[in-house]
C-alpha positions as CSV (number, residue, x, y, z in Angstrom):
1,X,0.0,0.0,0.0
2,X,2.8,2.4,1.1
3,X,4.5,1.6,-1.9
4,X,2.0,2.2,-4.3
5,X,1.1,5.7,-2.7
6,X,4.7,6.9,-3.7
7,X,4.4,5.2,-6.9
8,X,1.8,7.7,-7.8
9,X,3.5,10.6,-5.9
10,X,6.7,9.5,-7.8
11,X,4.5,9.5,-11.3
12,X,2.8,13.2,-10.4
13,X,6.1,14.8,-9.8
14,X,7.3,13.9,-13.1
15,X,5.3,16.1,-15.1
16,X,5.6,19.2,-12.6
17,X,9.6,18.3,-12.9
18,X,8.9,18.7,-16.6
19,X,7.0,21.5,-16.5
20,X,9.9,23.3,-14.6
21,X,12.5,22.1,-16.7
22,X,10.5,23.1,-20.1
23,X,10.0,26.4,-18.4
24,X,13.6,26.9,-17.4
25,X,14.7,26.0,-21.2
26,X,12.0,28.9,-22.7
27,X,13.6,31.3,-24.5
28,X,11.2,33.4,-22.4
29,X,12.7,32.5,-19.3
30,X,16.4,33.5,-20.1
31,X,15.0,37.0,-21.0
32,X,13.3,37.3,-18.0
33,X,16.4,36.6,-16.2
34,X,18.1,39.0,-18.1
35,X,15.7,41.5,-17.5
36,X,15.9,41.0,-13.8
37,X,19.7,41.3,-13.4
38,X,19.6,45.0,-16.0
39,X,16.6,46.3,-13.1
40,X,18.6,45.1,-10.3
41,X,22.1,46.5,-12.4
42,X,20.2,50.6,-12.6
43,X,18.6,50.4,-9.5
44,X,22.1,50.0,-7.7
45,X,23.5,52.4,-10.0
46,X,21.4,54.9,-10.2
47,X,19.1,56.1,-7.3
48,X,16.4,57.4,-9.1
49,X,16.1,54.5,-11.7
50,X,12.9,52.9,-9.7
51,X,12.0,56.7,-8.9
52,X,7.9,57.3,-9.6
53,X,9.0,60.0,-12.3
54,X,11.4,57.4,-14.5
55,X,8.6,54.3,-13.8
56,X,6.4,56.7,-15.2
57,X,8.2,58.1,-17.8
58,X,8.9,54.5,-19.1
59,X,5.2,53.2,-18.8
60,X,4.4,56.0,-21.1
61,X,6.2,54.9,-23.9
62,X,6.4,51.2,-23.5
63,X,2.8,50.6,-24.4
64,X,3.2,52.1,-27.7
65,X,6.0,50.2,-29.0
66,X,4.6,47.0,-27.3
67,X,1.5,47.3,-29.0
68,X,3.2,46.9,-32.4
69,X,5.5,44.5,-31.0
70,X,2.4,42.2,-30.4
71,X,1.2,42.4,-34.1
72,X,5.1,41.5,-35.0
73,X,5.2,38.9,-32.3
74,X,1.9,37.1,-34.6
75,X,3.6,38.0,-38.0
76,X,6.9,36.7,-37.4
77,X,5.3,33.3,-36.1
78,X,3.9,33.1,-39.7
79,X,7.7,33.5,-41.3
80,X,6.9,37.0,-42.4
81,X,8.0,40.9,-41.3
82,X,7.0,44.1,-41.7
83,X,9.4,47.4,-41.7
84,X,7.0,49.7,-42.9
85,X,5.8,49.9,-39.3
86,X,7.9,52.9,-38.4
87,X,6.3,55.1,-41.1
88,X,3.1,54.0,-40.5
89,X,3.3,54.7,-37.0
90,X,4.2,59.0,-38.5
91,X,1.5,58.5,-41.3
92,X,-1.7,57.6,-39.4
93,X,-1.6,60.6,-37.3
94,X,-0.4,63.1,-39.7
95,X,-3.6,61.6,-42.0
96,X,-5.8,62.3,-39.0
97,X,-4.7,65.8,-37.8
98,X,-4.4,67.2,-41.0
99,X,-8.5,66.0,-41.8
100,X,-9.5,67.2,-38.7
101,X,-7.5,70.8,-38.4
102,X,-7.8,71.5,-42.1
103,X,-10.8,69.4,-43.7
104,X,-13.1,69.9,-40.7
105,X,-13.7,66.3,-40.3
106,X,-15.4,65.3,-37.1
107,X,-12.1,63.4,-35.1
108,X,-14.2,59.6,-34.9
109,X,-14.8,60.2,-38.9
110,X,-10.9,61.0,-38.8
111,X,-10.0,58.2,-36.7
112,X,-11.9,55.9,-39.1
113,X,-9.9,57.4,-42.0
114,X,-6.6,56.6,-40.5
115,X,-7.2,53.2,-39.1
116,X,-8.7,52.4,-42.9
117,X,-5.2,53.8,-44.4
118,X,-3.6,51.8,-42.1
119,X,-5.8,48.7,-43.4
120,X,-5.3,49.4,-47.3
121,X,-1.6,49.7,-46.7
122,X,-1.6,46.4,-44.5
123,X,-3.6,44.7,-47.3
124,X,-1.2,46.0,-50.3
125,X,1.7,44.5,-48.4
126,X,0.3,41.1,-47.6
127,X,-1.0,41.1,-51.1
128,X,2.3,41.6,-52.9
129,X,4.3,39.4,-50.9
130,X,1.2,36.3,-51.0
131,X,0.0,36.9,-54.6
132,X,3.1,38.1,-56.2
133,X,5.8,36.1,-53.8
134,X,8.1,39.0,-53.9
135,X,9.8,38.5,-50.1
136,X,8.8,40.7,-47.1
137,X,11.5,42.5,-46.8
138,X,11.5,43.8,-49.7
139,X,7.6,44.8,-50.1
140,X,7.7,46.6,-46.7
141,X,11.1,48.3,-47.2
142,X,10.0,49.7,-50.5
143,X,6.4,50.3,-48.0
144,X,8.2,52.6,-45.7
145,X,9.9,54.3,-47.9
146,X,6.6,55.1,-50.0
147,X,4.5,55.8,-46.7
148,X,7.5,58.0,-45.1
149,X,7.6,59.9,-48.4
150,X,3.8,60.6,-48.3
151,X,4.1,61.8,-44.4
152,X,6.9,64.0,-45.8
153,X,5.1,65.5,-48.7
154,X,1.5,66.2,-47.3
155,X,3.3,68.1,-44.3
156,X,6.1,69.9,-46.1
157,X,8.8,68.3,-43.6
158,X,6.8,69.9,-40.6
159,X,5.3,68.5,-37.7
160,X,1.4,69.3,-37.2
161,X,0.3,70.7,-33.8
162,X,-2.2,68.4,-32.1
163,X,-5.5,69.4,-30.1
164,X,-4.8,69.6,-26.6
165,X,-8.5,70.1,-26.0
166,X,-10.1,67.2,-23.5
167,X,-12.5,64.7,-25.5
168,X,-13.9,61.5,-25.4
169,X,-11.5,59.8,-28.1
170,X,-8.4,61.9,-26.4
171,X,-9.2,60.5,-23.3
172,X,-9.6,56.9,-24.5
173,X,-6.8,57.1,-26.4
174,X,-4.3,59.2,-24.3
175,X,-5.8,59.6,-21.0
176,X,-4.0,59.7,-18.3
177,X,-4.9,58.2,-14.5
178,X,-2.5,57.8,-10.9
179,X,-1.7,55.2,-8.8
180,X,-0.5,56.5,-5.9
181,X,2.7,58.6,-6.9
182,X,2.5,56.9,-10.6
183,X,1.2,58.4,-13.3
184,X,0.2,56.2,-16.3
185,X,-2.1,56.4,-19.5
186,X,-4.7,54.5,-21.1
187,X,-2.5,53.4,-23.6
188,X,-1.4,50.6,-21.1
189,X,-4.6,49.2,-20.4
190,X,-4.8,49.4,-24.7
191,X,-1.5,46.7,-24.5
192,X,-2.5,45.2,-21.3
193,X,-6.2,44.1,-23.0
194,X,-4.4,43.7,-26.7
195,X,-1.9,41.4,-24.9
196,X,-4.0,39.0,-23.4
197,X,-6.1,38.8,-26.5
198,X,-2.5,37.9,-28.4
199,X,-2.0,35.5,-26.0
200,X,-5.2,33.8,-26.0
201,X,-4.6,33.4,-30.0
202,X,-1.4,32.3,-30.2
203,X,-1.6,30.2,-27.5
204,X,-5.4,28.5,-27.6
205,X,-7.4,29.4,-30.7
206,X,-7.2,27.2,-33.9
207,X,-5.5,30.8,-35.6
208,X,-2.8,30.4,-33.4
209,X,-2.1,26.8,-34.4
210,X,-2.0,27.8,-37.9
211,X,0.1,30.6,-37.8
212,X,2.9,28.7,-36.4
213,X,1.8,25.7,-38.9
214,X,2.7,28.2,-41.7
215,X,5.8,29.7,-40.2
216,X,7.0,26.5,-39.4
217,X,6.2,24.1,-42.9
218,X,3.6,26.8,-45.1
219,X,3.6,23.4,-47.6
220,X,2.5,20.8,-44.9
221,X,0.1,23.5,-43.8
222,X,-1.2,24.2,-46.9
223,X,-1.7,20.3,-47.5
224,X,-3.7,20.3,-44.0
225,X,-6.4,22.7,-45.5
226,X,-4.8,25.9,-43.9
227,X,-5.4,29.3,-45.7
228,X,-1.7,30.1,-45.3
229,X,-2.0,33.3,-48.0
230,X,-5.2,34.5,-46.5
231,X,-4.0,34.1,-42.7
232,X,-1.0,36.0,-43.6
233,X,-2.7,39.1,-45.3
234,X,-5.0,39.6,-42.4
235,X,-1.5,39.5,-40.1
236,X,0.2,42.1,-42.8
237,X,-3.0,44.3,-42.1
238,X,-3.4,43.7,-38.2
239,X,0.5,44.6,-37.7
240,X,-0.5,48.3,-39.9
241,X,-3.1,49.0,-37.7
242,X,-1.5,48.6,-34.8
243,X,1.4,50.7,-35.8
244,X,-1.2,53.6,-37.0
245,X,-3.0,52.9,-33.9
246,X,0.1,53.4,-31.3
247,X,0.7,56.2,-33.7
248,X,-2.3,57.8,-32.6
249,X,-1.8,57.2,-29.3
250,X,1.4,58.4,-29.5
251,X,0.3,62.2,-31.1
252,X,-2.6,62.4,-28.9
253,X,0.2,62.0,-25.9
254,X,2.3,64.7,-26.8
255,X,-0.2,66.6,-28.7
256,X,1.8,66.7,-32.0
257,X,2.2,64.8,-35.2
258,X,5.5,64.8,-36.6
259,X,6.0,62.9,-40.3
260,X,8.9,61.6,-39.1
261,X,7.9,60.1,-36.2
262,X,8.7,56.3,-35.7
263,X,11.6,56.2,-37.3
264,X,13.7,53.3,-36.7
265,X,10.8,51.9,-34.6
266,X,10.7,48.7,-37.3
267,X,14.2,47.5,-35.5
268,X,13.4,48.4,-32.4
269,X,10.3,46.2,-32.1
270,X,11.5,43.2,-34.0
271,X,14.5,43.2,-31.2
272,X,11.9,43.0,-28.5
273,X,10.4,40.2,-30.4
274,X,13.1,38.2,-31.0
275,X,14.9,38.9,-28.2
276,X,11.3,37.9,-26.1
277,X,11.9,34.2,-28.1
278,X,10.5,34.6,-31.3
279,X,12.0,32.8,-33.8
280,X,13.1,35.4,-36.9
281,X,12.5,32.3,-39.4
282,X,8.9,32.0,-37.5
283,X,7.3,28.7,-36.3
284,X,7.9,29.8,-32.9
285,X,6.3,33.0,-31.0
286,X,5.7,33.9,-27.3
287,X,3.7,36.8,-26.5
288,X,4.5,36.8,-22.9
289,X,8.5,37.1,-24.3
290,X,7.9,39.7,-26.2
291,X,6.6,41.9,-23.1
292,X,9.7,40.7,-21.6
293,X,12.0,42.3,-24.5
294,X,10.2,45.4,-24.6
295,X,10.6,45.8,-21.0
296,X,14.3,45.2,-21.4
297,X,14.6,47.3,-24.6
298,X,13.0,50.3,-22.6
299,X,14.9,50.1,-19.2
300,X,18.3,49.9,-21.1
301,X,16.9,53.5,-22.9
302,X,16.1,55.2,-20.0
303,X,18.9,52.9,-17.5
């Protein structure tokens, strides 16, 4: 009797034992290690590292590169990139302010107008590089260069002066709340809400399985019934809107839209996602490990 009660203890250890070792060898994991040691590194170095003012200074801008990051995170699962995101990110606003200051468009109407450019410019991409099989890199590279041109051009090299006026879609957007001595805006909740979604995705839903069917085999996944072209479109226009939508966020922030805003952003976030444990050649993405990396990126920046 004894000996079969720690049989069965013996036999439910095991998979908690694997459970902690799979954990342990996550790519994940290692970043989160790393990003523990560069906190612990600042905060001994500098005293006002873990100060409210730098937390909060951080938390501002982390949420709007980690909202990209999380459309990236999905895309490079599929085997695919985009580095138009950076100009996208300058476009979107610029497009807005400029039908809102001088078209007199209502600012939802404007909003729409942005998030639709944002869509076509998503679906040229994913179009070319499906339909034509020209490679990513070189679709979205010729992208931004097209979309930071057009920022360029419609603004004359100038950045546009936001409203600073309170408003519902301001608020929503760029609000800002306190905990205690933090301050914070509502563009974290926007990648707190946007990251669980991600997760739930990648991680449970059948769209999840087939993204990282396609990044890892697109044949085999093809041959399975998978709409590998279609799947990857709709991931080429969800990473554009999120870049014209942190965009937003972004020029609603600081109350200005500058075409040149974003730039160099497309590196930026596909460091935090690979450095979170995405595999660059796809077939493997983590959204938790992509919070990680841009949580590292942004407390070297401001370390």
């Amino acid at each position: 009797m004894v000996r079969a009660v720690m049989t069965i203890a013996a036999e439910e250890e095991m998979p908690r034992a694997k459970r902690r070792s799979s954990l342990i060898r996550s790519p994940q994991f290692s970043s989160l290690v790393i990003l523990i040691v560069l906190l612990a590194v600042f905060a001994i170095a500098d005293a006002n590292f873990l100060s409210p003012l730098n937390i909060s200074n951080m938390m501002a801008f982390l949420p709007e590169l980690g909202i990209i990051a999380l459309g990236m995170t999905l895309l490079l699962t599929a085997g695919e990139f985009d580095l138009s995101v950076g100009a996208v990110f300058g476009l979107a606003p610029v497009v807005v302010m400029l039908l809102v200051q001088n078209g007199g468009v209502d600012i939802g109407v404007a909003l729409l107008a942005g998030l639709l450019l944002c869509i076509a410019i998503g679906a040229i991409n994913g179009l070319i590089v499906t339909k034509i099989g020209i490679s990513s890199f070189l679709v979205t590279l010729s992208m931004l260069l097209v979309v930071r041109g057009a920022a360029l051009y419609i603004t004359q090299g100038f950045p546009l002066k936001s409203w600073d006026q309170p408003g519902f879609f301001v608020t929503l957007l760029a609000g800002s709340f306190s905990i205690g001595t933090f301050r914070f805006y509502t563009s974290l909740w926007w990648f707190i809400g946007l990251s669980l979604l991600a997760i739930y995705v990648l991680r449970y839903a059948k769209l999840g399985n087939w993204i990282s069917a396609i990044g890892s085999n697109r044949n085999a996944a093809v041959a399975r019934g998978v709409p590998a072209d279609a799947v990857k479109i709709w991931l080429f226009i969800l990473t554009s809107v999120l870049a014209g939508l942190a965009g937003m966020i972004s020029a609603f922030r600081i109350s200005a839209a500058s075409p040149v805003a974003g730039t160099g952003y497309e590196l930026e976030v596909i460091a935090m996602v690979v450095i979170g444990g995405t595999a660059l050649t796809g077939g493997r993405g983590t959204i938790l490990g992509t919070i990680v990396g841009a949580l590292m990126l942004r407390s070297i920046r401001n370390g």
